[in-house]
C-alpha positions in Angstrom: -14.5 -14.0 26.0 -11.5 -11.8 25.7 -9.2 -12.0 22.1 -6.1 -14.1 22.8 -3.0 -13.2 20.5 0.0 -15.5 20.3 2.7 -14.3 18.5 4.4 -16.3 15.9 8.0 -15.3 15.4 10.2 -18.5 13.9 12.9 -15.7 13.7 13.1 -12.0 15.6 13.7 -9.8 13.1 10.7 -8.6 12.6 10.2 -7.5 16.0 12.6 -5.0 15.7 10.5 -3.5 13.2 7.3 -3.2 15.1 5.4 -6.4 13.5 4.9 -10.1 13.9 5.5 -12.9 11.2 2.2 -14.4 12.4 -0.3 -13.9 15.2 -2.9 -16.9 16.4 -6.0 -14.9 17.8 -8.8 -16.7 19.9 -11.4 -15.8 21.4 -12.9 -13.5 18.9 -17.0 -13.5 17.6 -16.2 -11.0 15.1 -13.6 -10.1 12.2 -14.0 -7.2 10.4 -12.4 -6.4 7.3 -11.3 -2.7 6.2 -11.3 -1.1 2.7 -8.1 0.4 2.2 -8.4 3.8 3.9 -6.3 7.1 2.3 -5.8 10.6 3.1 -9.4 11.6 2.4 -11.5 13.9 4.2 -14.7 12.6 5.4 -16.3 14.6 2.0 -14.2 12.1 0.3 -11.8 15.2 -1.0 -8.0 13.9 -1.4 -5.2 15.7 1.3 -2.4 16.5 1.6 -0.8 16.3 -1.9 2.8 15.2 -2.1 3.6 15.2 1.6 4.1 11.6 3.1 3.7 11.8 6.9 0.5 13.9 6.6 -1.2 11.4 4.7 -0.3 8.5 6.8 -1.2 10.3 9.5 -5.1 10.9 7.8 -5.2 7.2 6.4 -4.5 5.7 9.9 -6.8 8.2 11.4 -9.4 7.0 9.0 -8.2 3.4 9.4 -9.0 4.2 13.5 -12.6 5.7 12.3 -13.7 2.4 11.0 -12.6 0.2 13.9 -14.3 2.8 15.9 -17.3 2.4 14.0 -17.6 -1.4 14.7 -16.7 -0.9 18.4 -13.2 -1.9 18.1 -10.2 0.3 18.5 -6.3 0.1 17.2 -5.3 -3.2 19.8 -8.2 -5.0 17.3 -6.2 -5.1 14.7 -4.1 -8.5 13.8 -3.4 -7.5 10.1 -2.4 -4.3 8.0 -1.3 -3.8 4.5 0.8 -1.0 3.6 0.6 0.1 -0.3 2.6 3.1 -1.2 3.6 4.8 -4.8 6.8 5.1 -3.0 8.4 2.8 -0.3 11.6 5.3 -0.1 10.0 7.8 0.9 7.8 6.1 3.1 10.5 4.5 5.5 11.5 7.6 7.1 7.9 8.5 7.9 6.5 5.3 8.7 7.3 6.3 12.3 4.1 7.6 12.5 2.3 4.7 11.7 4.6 2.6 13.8 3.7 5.0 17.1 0.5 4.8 16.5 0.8 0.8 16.4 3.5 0.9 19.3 0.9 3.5 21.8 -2.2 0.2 21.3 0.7 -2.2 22.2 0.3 -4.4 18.8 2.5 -5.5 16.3 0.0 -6.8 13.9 1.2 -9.1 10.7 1.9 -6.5 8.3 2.6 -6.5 4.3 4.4 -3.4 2.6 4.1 -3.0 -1.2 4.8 -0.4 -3.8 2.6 0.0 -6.5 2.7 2.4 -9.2 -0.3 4.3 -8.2 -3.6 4.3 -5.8 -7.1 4.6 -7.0 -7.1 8.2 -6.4 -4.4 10.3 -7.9 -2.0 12.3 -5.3 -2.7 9.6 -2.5 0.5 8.0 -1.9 -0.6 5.6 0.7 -3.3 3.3 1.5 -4.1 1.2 4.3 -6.0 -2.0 4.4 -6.5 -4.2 7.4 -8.5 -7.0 9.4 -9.7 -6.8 13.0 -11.3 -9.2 15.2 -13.2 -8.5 18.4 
């Protein structure tokens, strides 16, 4: 049986900004749950220090490797979380997240925080997220 998602959107907003306040997925035999994936190389050796869109770029490239490893691709994903050291200088990159997002045709419930640092020093951003399939 194919996924099912049913967006849940009490108000619009959100739309605007390439995610959904709530999605109902059915359908699916399997979730799978992804560690919070940074600019790392697959040695486990930080990237790109100080430079924003390069990281995102590797994180959701790494985020894409996982899914890929269970089978599953971007459209599997129904929920990210977005942590960042700094959510200013995020926004005007997150563009390349939001392509990425836009090219699988998903708007998955999303969460954007800003903490005052990641588990590895230099990384400035870290995604986490759940898939079903």
């Amino acid at each position: 049986m194919a996924n099912e998602r049913t967006a849940v959107n009490p108000v619009t907003w959100s739309q605007g900004l390439g995610f959904n306040q709530g999605e109902i997925v059915s359908g699916h035999t399997r979730t799978l749950y992804i560690s919070g994936q940074t600019a790392m190389s697959a040695e486990g050796v930080p990237q790109h220090d100080g430079d924003m869109a390069a990281q995102l770029a590797l994180a959701v490239d790494n985020l894409e490797a996982v899914l890929d490893g269970a089978g599953m691709t971007l459209a599997n994903l129904i929920r990210l979380n977005v942590y960042t050291t700094d959510v200013d200088l995020l926004f005007p990159h997150y563009g390349v997240l939001a392509a990425r997002l836009g090219a699988a045709q998903i708007a998955p419930t999303t969460t954007m925080l800003g903490v005052s640092r990641l588990a590895i020093p230099g990384q400035l951003v870290e995604l986490e997220g759940t898939a079903v399939g």
